[in-house]
C-alpha positions as CSV (number, residue, x, y, z in Angstrom):
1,X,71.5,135.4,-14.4
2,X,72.3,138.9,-15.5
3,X,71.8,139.5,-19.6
4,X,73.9,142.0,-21.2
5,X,72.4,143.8,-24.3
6,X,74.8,145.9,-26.7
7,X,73.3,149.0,-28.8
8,X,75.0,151.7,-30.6
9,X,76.7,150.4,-33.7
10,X,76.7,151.1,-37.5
11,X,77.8,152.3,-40.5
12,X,80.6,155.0,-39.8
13,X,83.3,156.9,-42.4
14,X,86.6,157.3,-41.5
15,X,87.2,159.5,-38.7
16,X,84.2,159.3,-37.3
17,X,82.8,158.5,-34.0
18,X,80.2,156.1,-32.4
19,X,78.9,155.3,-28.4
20,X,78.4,151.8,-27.7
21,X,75.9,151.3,-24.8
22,X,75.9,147.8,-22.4
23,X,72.2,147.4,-20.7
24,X,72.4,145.1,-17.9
25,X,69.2,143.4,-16.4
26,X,70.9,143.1,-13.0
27,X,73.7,144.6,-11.0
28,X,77.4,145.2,-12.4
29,X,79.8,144.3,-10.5
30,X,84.0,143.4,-11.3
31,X,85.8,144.1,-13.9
32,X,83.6,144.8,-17.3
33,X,85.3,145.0,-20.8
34,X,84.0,145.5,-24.1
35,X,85.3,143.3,-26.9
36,X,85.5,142.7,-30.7
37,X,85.7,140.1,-33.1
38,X,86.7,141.1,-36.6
39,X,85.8,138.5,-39.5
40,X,88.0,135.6,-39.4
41,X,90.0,136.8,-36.2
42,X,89.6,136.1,-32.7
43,X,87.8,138.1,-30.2
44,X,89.8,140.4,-28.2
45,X,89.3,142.6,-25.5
46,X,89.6,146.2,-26.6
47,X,88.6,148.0,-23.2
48,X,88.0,147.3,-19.6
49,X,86.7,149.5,-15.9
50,X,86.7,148.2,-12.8
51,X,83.7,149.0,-10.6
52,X,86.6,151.6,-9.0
53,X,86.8,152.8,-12.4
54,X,90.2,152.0,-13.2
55,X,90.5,151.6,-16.9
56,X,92.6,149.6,-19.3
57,X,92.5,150.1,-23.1
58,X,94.2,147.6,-26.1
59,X,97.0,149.7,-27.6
60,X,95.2,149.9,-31.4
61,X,92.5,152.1,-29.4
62,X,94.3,153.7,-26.7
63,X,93.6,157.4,-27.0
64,X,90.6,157.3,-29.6
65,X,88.6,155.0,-27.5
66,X,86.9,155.7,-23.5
67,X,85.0,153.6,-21.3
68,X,83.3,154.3,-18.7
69,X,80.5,153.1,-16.9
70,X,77.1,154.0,-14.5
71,X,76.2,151.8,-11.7
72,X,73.6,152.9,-10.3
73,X,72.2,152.6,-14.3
74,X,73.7,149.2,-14.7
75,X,75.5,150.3,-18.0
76,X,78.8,150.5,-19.8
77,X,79.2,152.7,-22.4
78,X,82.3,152.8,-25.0
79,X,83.0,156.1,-26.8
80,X,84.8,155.5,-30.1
81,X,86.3,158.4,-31.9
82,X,88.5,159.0,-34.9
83,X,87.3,155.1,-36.3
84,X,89.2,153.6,-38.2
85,X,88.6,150.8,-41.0
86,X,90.6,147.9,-38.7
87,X,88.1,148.6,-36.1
88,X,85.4,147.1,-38.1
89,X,84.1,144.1,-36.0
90,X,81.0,142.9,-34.0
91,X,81.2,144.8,-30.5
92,X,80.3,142.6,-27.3
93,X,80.3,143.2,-23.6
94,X,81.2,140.5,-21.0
95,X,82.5,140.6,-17.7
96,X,86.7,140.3,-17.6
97,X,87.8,137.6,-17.7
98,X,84.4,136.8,-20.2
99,X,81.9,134.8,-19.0
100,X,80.6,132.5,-21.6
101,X,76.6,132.6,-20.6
102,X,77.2,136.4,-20.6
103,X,77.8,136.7,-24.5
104,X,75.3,138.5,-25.9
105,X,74.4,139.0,-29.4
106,X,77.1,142.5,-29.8
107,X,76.7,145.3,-32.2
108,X,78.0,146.1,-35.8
109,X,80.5,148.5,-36.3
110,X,81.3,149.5,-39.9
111,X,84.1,152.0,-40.4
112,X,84.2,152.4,-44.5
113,X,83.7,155.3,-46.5
């Protein structure tokens, strides 16, 4: 069974920018998406690639936010620019539609000044 593992968040100011990385312990393949879940909201899917590279992004990130993903590296990465305080949340990376032994344990993002 493949094990995802998220890196890359922390503290950020407003306007800022951080690169989320998915490490995979086995091949990629589908549909991959990188989600959030905010305190007391649900998780939602903020950005997917298909192994063709065909992207979709959650219109509160369209523009500010790219995926993209390597693999012969087995990796997804998330480029997040111009943050903003509402995208403060726990950052995960799952297969689309999520797989729930895929969940891994995310990465904090904090977007405060």
């Amino acid at each position: 069974q493949v094990q995802l593992v998220e890196s890359g968040g922390g503290l950020v100011q407003p306007g800022g920018s951080l690169r989320l990385s998915c490490a995979a312990s086995g091949s990629l393949f589908g549909r991959m998406g990188w989600y959030r879940q905010a305190p007391e909201k649900q998780r939602e899917l903020v950005a997917s690639i298909t192994h063709t590279v065909s992207t979709y992004y959650a219109d509160s990130v369209k523009g500010r936010f790219t995926i993209s993903r390597d693999n012969a590296k087995n990796t997804v990465t998330l480029q997040m620019n111009s943050l903003k305080p509402e995208d403060t949340a726990v950052y995960y990376c799952n297969l689309v539609p999520a797989a729930p032994p895929y969940w891994g344990q995310g990465t904090p993002v904090t977007v405060s000044s």
